[in-house]
mmCIF file of the protein (N, C-alpha, C, O) and its ligand, coordinates in Angstrom:
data_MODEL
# 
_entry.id   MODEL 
# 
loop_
_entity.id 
_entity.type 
_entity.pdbx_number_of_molecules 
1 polymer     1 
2 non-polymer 1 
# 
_entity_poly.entity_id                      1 
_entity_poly.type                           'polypeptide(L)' 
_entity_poly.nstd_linkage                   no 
_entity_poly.nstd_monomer                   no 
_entity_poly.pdbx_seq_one_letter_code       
;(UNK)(UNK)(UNK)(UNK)(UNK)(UNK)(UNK)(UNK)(UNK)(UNK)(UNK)(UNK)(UNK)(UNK)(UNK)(UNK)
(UNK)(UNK)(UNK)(UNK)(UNK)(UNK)(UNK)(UNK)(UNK)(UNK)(UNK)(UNK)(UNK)(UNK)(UNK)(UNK)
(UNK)(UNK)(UNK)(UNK)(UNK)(UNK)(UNK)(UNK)(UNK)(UNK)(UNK)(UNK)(UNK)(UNK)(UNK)(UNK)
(UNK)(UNK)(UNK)(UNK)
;
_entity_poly.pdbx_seq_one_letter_code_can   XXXXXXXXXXXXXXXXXXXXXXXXXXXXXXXXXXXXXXXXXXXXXXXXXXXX 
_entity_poly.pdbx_strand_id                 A 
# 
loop_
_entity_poly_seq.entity_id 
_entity_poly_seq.num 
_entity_poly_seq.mon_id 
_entity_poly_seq.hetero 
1 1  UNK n 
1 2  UNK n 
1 3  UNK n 
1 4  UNK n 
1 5  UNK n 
1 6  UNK n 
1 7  UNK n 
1 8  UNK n 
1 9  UNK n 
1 10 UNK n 
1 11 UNK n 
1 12 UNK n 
1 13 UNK n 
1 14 UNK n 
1 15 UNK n 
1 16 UNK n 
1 17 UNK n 
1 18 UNK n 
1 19 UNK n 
1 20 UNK n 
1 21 UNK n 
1 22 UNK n 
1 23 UNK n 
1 24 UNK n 
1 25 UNK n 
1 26 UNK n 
1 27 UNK n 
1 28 UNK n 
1 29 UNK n 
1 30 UNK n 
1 31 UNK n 
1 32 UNK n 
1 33 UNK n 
1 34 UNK n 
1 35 UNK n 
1 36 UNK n 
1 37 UNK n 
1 38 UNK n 
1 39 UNK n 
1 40 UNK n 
1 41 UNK n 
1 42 UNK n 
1 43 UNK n 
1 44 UNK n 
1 45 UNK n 
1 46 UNK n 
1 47 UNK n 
1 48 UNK n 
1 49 UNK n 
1 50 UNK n 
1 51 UNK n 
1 52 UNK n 
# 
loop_
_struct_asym.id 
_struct_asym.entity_id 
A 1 
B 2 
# 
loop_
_chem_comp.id 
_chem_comp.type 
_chem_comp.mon_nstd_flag 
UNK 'L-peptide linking' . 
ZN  non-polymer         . 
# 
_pdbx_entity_nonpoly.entity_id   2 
_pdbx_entity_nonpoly.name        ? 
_pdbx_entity_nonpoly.comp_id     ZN 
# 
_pdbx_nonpoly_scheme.asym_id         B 
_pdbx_nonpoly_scheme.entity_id       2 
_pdbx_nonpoly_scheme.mon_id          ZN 
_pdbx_nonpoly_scheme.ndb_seq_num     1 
_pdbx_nonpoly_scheme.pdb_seq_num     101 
_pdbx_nonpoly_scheme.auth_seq_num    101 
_pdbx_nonpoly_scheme.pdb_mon_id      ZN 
_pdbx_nonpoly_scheme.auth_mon_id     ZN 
_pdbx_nonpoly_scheme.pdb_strand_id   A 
_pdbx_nonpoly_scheme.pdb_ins_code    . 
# 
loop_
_atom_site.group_PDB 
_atom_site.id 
_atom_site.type_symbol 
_atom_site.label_atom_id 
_atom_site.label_alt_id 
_atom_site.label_comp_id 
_atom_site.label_asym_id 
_atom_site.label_entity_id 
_atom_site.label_seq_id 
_atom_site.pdbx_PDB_ins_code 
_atom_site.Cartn_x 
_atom_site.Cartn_y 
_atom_site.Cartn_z 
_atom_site.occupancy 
_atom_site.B_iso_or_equiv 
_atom_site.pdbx_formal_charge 
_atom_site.auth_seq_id 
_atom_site.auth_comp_id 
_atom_site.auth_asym_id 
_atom_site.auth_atom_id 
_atom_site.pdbx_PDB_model_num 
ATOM   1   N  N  . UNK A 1 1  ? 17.744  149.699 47.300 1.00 0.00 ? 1   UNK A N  1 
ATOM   2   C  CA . UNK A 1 1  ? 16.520  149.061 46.849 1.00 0.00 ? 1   UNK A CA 1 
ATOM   3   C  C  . UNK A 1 1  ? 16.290  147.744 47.606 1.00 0.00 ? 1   UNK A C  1 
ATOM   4   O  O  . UNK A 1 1  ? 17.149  146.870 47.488 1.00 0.00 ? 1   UNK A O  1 
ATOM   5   N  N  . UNK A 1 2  ? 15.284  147.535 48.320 1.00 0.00 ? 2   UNK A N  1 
ATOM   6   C  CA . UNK A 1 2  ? 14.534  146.469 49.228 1.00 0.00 ? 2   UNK A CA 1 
ATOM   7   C  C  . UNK A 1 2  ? 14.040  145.708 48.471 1.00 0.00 ? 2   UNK A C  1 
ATOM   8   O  O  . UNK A 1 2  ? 14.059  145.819 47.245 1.00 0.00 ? 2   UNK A O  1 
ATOM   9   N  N  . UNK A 1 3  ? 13.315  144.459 49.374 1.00 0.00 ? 3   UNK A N  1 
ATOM   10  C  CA . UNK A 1 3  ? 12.478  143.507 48.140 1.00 0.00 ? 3   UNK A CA 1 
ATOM   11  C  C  . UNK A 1 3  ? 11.069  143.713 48.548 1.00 0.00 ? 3   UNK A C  1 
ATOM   12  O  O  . UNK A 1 3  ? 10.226  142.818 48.595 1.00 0.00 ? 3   UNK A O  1 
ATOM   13  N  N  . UNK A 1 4  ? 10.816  145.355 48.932 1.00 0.00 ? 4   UNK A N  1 
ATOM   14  C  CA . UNK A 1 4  ? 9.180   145.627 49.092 1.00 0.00 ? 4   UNK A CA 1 
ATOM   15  C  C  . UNK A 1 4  ? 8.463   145.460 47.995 1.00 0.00 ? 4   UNK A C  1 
ATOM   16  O  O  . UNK A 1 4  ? 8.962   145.441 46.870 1.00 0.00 ? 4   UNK A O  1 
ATOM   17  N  N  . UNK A 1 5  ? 7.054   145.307 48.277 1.00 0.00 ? 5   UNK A N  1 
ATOM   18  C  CA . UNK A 1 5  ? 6.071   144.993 47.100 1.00 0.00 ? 5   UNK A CA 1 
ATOM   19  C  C  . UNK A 1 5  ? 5.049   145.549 48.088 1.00 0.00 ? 5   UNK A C  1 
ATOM   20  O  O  . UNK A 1 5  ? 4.327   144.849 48.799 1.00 0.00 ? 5   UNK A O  1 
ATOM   21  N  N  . UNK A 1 6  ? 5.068   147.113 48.051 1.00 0.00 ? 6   UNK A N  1 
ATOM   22  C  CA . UNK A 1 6  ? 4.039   147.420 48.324 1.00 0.00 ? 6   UNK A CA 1 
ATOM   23  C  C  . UNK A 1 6  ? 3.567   149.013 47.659 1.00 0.00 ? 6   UNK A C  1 
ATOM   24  O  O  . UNK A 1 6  ? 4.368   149.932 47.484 1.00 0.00 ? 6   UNK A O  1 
ATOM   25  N  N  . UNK A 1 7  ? 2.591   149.054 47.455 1.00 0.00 ? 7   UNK A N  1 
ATOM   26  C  CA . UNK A 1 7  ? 1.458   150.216 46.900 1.00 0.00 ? 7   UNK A CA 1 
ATOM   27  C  C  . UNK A 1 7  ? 0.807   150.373 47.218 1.00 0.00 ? 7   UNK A C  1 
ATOM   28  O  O  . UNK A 1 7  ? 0.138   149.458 47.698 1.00 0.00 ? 7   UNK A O  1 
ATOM   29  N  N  . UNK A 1 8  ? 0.278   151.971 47.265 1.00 0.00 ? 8   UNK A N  1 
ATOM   30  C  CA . UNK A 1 8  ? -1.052  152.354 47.837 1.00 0.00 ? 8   UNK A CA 1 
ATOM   31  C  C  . UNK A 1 8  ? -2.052  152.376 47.079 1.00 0.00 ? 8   UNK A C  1 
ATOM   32  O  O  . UNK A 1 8  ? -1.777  153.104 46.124 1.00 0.00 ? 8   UNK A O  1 
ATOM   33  N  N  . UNK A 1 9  ? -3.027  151.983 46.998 1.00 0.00 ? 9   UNK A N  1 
ATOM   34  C  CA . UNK A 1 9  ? -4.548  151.949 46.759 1.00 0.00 ? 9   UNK A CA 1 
ATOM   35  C  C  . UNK A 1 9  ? -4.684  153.024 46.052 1.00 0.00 ? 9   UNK A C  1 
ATOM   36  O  O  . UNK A 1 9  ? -4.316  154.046 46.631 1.00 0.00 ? 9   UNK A O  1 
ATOM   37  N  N  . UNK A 1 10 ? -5.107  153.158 44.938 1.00 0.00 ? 10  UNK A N  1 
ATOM   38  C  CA . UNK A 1 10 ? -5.289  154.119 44.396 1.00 0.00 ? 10  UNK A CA 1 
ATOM   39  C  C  . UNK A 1 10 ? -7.039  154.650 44.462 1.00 0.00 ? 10  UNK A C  1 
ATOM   40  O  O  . UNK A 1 10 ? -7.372  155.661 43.842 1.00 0.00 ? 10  UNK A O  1 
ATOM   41  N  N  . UNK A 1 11 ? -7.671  154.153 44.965 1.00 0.00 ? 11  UNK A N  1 
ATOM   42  C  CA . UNK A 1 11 ? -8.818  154.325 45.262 1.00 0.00 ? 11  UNK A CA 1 
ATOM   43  C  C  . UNK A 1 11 ? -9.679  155.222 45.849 1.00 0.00 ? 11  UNK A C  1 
ATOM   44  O  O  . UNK A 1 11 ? -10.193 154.829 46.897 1.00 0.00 ? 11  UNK A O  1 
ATOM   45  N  N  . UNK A 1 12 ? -9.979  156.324 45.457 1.00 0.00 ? 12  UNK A N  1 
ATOM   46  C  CA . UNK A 1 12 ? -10.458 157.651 46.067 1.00 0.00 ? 12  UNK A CA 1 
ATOM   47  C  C  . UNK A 1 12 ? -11.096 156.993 47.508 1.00 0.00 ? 12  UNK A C  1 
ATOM   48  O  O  . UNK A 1 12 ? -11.755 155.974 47.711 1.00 0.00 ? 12  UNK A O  1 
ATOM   49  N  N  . UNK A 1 13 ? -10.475 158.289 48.602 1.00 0.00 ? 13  UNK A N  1 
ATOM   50  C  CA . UNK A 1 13 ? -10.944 157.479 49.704 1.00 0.00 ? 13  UNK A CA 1 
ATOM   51  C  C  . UNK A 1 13 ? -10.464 156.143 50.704 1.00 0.00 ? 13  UNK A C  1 
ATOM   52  O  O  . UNK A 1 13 ? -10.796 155.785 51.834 1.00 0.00 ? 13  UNK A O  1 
ATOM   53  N  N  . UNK A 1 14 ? -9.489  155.597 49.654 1.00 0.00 ? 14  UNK A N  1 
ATOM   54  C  CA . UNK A 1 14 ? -8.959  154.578 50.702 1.00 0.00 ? 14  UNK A CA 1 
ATOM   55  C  C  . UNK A 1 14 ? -7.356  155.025 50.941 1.00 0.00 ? 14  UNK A C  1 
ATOM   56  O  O  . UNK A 1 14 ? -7.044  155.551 52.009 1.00 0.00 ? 14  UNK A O  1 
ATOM   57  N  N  . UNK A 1 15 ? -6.472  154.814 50.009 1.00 0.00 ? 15  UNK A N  1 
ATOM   58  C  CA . UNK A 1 15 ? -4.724  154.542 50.075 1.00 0.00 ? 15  UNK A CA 1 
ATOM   59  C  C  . UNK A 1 15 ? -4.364  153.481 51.051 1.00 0.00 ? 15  UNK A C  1 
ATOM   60  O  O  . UNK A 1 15 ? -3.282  153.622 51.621 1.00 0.00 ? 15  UNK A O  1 
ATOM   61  N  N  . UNK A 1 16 ? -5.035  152.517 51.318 1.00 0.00 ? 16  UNK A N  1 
ATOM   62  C  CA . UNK A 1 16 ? -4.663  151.695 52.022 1.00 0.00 ? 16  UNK A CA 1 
ATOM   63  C  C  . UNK A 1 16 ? -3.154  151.354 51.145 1.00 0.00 ? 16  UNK A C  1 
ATOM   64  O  O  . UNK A 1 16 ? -2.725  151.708 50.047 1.00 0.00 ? 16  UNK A O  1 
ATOM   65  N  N  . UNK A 1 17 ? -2.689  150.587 52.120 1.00 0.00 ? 17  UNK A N  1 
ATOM   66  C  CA . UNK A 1 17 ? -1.048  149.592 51.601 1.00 0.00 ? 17  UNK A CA 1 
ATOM   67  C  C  . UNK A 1 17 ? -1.046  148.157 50.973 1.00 0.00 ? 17  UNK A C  1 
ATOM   68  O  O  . UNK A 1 17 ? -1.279  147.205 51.718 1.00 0.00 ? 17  UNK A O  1 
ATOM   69  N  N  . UNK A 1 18 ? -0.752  147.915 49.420 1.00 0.00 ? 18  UNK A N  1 
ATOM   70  C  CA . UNK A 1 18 ? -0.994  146.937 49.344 1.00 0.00 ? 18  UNK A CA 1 
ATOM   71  C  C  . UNK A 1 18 ? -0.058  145.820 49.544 1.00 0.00 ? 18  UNK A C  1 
ATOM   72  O  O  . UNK A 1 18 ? 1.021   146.276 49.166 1.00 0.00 ? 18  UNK A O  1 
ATOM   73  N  N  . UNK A 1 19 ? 0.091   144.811 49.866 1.00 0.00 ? 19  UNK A N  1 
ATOM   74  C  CA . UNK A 1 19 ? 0.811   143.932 49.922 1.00 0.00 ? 19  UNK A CA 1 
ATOM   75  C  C  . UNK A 1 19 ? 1.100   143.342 48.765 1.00 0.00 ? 19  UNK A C  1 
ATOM   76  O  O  . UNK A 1 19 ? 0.437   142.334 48.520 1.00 0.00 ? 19  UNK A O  1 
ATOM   77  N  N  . UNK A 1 20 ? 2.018   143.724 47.856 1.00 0.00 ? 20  UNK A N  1 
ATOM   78  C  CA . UNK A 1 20 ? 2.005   142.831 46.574 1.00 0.00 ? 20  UNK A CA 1 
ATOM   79  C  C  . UNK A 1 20 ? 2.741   141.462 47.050 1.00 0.00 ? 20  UNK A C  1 
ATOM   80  O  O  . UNK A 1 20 ? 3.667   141.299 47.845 1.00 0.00 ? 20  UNK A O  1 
ATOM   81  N  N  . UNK A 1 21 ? 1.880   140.399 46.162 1.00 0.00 ? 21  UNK A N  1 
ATOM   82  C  CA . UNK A 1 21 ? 2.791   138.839 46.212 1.00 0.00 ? 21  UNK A CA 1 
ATOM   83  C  C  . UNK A 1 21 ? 4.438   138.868 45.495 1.00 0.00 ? 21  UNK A C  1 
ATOM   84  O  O  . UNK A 1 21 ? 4.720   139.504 44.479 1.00 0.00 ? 21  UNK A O  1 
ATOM   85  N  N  . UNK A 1 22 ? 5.343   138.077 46.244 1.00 0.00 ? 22  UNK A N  1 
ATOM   86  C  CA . UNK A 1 22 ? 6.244   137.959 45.689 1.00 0.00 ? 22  UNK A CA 1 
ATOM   87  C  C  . UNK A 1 22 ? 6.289   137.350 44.066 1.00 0.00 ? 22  UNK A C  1 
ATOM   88  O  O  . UNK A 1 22 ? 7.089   137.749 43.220 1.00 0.00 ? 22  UNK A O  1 
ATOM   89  N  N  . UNK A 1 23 ? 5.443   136.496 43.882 1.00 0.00 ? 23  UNK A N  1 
ATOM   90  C  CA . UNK A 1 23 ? 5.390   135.930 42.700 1.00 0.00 ? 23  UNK A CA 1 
ATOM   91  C  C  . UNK A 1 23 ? 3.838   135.999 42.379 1.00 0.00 ? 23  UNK A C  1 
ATOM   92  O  O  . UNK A 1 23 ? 3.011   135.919 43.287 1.00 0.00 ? 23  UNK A O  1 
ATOM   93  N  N  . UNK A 1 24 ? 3.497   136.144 41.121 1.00 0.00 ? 24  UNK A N  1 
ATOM   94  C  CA . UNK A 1 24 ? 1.929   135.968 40.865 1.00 0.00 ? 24  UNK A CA 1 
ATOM   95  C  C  . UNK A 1 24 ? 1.578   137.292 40.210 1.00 0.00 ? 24  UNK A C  1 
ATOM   96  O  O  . UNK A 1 24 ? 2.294   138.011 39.513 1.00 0.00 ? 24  UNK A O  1 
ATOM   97  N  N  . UNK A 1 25 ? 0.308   137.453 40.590 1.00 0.00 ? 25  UNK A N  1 
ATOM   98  C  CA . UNK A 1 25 ? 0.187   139.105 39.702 1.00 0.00 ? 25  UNK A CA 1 
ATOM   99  C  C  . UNK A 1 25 ? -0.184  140.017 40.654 1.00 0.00 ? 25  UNK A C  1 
ATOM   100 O  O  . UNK A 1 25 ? -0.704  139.865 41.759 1.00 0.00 ? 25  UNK A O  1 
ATOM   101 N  N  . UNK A 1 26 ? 0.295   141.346 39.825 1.00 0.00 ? 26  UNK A N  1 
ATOM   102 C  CA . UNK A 1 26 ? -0.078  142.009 41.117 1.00 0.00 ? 26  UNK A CA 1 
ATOM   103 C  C  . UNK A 1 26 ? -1.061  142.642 41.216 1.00 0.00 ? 26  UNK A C  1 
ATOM   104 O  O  . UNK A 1 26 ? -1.738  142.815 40.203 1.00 0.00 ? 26  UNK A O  1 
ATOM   105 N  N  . UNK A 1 27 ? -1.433  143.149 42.350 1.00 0.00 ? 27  UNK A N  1 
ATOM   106 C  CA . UNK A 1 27 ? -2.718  143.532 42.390 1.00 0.00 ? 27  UNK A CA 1 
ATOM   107 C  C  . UNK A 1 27 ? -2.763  145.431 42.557 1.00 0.00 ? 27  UNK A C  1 
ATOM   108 O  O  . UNK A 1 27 ? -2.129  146.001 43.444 1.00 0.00 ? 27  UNK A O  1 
ATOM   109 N  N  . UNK A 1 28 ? -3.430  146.005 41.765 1.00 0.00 ? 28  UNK A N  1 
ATOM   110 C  CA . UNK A 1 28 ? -3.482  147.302 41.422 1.00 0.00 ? 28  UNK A CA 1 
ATOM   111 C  C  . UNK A 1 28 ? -4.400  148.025 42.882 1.00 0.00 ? 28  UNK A C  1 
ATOM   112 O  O  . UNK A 1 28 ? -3.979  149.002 43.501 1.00 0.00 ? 28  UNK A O  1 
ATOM   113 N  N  . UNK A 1 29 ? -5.613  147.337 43.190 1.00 0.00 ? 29  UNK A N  1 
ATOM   114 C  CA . UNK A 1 29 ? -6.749  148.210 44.456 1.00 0.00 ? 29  UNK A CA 1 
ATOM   115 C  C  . UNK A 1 29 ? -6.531  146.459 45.633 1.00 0.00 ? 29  UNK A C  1 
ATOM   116 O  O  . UNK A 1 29 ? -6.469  145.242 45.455 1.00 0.00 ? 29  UNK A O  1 
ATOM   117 N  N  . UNK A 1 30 ? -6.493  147.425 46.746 1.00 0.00 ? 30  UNK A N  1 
ATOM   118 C  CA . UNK A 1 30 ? -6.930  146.655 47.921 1.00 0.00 ? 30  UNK A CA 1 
ATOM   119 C  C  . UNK A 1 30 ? -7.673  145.580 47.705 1.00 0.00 ? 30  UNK A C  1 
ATOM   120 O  O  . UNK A 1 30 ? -7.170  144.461 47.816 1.00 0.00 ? 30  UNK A O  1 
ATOM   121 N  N  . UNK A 1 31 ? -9.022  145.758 47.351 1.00 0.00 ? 31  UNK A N  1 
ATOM   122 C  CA . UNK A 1 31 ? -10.386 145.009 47.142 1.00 0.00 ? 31  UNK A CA 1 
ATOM   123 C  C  . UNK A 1 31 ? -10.903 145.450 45.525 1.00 0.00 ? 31  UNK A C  1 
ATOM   124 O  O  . UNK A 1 31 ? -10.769 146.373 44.722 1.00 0.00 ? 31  UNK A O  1 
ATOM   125 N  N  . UNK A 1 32 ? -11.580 144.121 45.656 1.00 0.00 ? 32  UNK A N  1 
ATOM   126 C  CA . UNK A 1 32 ? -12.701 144.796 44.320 1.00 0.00 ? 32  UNK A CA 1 
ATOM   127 C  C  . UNK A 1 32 ? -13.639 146.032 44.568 1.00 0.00 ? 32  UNK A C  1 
ATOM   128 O  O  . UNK A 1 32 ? -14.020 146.854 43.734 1.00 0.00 ? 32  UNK A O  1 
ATOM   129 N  N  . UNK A 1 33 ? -13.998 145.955 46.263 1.00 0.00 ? 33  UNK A N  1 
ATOM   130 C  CA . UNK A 1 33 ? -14.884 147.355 46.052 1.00 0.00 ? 33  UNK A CA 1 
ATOM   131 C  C  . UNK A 1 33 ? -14.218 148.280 45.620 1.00 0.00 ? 33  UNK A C  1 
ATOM   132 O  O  . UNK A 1 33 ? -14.825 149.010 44.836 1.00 0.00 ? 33  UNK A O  1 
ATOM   133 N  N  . UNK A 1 34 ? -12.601 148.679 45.955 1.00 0.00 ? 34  UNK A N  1 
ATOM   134 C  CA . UNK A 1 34 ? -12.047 149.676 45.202 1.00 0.00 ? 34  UNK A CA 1 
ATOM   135 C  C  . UNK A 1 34 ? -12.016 149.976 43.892 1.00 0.00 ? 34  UNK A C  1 
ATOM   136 O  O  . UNK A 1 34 ? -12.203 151.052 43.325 1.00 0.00 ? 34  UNK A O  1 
ATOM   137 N  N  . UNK A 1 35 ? -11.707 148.686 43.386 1.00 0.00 ? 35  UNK A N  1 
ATOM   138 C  CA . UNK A 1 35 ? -11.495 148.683 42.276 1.00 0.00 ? 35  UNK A CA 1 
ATOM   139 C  C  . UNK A 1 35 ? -12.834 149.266 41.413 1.00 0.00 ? 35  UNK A C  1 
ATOM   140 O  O  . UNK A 1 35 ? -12.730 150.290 40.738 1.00 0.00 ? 35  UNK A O  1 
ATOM   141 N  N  . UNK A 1 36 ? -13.784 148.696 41.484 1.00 0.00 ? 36  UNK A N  1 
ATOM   142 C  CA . UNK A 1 36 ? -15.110 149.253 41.208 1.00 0.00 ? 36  UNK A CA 1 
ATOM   143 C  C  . UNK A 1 36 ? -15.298 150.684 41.391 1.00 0.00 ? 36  UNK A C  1 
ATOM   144 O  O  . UNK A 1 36 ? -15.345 151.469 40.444 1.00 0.00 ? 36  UNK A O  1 
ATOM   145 N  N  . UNK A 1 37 ? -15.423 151.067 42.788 1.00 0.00 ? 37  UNK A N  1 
ATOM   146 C  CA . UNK A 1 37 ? -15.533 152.453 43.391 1.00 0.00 ? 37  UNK A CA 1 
ATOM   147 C  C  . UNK A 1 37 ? -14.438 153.361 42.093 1.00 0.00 ? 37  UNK A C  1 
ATOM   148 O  O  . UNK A 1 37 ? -14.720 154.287 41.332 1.00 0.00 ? 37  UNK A O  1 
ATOM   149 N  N  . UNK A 1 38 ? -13.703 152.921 42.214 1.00 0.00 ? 38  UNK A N  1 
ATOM   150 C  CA . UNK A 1 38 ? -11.990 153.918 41.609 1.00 0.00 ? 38  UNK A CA 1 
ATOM   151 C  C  . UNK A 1 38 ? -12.449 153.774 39.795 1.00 0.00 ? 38  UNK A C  1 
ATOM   152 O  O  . UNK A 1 38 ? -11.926 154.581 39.027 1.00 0.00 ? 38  UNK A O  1 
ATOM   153 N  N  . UNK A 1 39 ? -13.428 152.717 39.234 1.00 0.00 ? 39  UNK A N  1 
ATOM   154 C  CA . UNK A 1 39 ? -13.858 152.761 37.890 1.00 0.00 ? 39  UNK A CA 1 
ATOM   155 C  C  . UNK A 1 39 ? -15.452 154.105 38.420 1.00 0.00 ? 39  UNK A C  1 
ATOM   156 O  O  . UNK A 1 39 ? -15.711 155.187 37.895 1.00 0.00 ? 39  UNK A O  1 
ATOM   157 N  N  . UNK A 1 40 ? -15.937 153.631 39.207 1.00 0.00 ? 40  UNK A N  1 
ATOM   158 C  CA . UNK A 1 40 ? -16.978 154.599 39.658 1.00 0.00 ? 40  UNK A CA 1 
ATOM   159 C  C  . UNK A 1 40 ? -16.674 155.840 39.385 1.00 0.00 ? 40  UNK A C  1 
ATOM   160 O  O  . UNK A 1 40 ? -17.385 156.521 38.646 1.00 0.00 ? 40  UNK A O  1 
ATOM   161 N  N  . UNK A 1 41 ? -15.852 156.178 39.806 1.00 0.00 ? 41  UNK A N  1 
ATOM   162 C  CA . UNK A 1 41 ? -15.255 157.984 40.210 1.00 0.00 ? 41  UNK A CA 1 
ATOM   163 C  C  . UNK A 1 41 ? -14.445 158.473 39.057 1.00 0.00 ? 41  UNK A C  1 
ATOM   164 O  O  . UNK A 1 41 ? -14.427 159.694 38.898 1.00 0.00 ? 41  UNK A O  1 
ATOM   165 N  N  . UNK A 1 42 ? -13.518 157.444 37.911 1.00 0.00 ? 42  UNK A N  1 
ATOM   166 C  CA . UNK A 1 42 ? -13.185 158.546 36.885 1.00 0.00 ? 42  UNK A CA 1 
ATOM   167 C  C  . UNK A 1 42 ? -13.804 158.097 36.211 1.00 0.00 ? 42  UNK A C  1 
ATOM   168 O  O  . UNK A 1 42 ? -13.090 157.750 35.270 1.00 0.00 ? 42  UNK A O  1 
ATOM   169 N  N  . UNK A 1 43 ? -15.193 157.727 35.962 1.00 0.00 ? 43  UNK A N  1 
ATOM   170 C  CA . UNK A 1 43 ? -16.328 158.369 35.186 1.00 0.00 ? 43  UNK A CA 1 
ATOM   171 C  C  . UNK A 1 43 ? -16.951 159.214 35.331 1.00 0.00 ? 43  UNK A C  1 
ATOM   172 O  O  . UNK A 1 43 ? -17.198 160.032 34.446 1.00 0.00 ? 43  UNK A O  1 
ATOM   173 N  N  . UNK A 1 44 ? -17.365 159.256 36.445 1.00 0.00 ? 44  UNK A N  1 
ATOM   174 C  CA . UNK A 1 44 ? -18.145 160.483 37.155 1.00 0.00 ? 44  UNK A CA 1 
ATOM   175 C  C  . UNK A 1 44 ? -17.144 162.008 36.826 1.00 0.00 ? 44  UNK A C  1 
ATOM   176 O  O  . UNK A 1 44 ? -17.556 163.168 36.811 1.00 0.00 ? 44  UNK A O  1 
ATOM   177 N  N  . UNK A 1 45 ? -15.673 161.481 36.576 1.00 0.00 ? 45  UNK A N  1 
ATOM   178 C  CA . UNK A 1 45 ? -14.779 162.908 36.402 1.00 0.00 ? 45  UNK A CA 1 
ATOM   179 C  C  . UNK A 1 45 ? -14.848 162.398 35.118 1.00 0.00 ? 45  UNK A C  1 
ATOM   180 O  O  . UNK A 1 45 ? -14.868 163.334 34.319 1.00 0.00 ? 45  UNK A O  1 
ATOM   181 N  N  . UNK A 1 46 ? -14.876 161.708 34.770 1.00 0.00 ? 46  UNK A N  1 
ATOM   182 C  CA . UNK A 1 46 ? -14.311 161.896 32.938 1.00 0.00 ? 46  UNK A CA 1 
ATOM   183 C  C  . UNK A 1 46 ? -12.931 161.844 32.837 1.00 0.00 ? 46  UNK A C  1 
ATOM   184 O  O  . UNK A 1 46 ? -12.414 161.751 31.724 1.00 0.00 ? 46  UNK A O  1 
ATOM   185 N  N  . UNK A 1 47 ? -12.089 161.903 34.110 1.00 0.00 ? 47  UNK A N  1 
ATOM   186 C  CA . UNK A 1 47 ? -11.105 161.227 33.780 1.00 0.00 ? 47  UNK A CA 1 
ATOM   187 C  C  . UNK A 1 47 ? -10.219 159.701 33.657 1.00 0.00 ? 47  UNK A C  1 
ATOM   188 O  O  . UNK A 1 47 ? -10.910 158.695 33.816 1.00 0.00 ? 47  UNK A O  1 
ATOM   189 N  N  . UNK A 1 48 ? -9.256  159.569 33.480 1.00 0.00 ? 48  UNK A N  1 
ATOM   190 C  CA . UNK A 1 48 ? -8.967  158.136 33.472 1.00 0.00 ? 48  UNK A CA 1 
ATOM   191 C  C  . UNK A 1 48 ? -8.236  158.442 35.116 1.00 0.00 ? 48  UNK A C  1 
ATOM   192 O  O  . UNK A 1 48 ? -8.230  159.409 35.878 1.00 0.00 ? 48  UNK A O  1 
ATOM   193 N  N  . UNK A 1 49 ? -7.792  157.375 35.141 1.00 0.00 ? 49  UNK A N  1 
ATOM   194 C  CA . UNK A 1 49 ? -6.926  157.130 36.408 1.00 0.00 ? 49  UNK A CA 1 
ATOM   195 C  C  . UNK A 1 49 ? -6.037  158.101 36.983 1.00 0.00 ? 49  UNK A C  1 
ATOM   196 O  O  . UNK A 1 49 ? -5.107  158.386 36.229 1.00 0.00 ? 49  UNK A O  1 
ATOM   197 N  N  . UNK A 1 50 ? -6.038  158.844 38.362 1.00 0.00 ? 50  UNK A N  1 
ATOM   198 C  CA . UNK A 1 50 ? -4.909  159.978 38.160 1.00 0.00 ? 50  UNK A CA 1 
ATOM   199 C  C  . UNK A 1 50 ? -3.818  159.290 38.892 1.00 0.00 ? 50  UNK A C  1 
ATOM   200 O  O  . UNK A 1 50 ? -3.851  158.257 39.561 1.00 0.00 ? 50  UNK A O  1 
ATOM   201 N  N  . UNK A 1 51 ? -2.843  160.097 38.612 1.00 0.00 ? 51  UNK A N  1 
ATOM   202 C  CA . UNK A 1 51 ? -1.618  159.365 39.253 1.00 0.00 ? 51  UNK A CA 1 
ATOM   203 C  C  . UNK A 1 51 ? -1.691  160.448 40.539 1.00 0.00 ? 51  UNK A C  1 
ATOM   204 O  O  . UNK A 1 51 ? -1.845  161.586 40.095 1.00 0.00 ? 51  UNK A O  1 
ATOM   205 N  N  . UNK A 1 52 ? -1.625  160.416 41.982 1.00 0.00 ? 52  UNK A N  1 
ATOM   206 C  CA . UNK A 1 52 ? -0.976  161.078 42.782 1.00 0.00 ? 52  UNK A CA 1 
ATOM   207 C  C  . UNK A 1 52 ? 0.415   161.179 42.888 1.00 0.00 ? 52  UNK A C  1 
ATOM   208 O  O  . UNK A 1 52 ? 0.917   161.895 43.754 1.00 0.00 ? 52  UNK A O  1 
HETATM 209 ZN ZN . ZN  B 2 .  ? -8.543  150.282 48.529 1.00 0.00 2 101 ZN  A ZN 1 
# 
């Protein structure tokens, strides 16, 4: 186990890599457009968040 802090984007369309901060909070989407977009799309499915 490393001291990575990183995740992919869960954001239909992106998976970019996120850089989580060592200290602070972390951040779930790349950008707010994701974040938005990724509330956009499991409404449009009716679902909640999927996990890949
Ligand atoms: Zn993203």
């Amino acid at each position: 186990m490393g001291g990575r802090h990183e995740t992919p984007c869960p954001a239909p369309d992106c998976g970019r890599v996120i850089r989580q901060p060592s200290t602070g909070r972390r951040r779930t989407y790349c950008s707010t457009a994701c974040r938005v977009r990724a509330h956009r799309h499991a409404r449009s499915t009716g679902r909640a968040e999927t996990v890949a």
